[in-house]
NUTI-359171 format. One line per field, with one value per atom (N, C-alpha, C, CB): residue in three letters; atom name; x, y, z. Coordinates in steps of 0.2 Angstrom, whole numbers. Glycine has a CB too. Example, Ala and Ser with C-alpha at 12.3 -4.5 7.8 and 13.67 -1.06 7.14 Angstrom:
BEGIN
rest = c(ala:ala:ala:ala:ser:ser:ser:ser) $
atom = c(N:CA:C:CB:N:CA:C:CB) $
xx = c(66:62:66:57:64:68:64:70) $
yy = c(-28:-22:-16:-22:-11:-5:0:-3) $
zz = c(39:39:39:45:35:36:39:29) $
# end
This chain:
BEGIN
rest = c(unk:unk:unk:unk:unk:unk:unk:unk:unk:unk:unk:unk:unk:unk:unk:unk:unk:unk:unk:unk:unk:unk:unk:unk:unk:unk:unk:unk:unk:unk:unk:unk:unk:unk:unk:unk:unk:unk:unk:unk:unk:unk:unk:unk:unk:unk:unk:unk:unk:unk:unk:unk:unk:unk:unk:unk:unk:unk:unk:unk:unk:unk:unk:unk:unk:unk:unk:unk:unk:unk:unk:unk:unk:unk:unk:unk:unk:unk:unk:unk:unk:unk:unk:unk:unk:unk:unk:unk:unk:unk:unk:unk:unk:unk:unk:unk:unk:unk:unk:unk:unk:unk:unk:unk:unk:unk:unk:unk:unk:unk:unk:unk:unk:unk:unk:unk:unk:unk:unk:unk:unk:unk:unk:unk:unk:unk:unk:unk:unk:unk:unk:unk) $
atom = c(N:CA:C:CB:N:CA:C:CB:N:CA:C:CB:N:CA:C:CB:N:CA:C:CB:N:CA:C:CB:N:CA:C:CB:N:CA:C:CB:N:CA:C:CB:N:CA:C:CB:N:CA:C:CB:N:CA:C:CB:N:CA:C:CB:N:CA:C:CB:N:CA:C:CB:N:CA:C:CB:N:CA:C:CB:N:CA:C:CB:N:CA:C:CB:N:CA:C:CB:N:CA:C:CB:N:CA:C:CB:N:CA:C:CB:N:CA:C:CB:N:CA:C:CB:N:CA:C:CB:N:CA:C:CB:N:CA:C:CB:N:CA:C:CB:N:CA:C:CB:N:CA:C:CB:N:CA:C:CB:N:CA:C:CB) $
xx = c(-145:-138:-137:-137:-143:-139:-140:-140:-147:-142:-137:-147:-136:-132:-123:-133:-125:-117:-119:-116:-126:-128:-126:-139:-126:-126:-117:-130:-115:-107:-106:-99:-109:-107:-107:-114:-112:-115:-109:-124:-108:-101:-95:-95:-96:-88:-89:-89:-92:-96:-94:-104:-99:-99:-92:-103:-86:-81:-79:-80:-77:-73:-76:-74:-82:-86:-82:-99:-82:-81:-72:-86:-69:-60:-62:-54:-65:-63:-64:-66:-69:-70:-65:-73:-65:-58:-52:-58:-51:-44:-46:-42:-53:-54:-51:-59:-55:-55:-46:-61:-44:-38:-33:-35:-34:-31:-32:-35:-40:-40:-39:-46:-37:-34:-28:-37:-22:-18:-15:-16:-20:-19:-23:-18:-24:-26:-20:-33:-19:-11:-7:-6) $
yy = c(332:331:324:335:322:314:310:309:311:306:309:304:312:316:311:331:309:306:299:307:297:290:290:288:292:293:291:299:297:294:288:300:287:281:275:280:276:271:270:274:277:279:273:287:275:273:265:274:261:254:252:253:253:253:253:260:259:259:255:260:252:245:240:243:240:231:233:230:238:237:236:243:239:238:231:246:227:221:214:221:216:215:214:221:218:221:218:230:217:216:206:221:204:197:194:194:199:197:196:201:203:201:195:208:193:188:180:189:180:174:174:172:183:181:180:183:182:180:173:186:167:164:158:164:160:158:158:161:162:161:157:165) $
zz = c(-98:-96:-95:-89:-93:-91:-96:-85:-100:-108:-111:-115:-111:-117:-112:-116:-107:-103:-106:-93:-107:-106:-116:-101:-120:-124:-127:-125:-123:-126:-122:-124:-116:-112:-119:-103:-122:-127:-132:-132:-134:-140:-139:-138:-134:-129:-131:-118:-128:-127:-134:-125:-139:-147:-148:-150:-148:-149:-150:-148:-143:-139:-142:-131:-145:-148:-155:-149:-157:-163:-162:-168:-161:-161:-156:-155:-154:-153:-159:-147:-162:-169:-173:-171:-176:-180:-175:-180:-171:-169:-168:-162:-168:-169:-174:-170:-181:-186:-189:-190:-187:-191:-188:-191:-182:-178:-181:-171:-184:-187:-194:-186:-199:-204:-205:-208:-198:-199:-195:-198:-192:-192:-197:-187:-203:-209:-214:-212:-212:-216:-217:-213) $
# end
């Protein structure tokens, strides 16, 4: 039970790194523009 919480806890985290990513990257190719 509690990794299985500690596990999505990880999903979740991952998630957010990666949509922050992605939302860096497109920030600096639209000020390359």
């Amino acid at each position: 039970m509690l990794s299985t919480e500690r596990t999505e806890k990880s999903v979740e985290v991952l998630a957010a790194a990666e949509e922050k990513i992605l939302y860096n990257a497109n920030m600096s190719q639209y000020q390359a523009e």
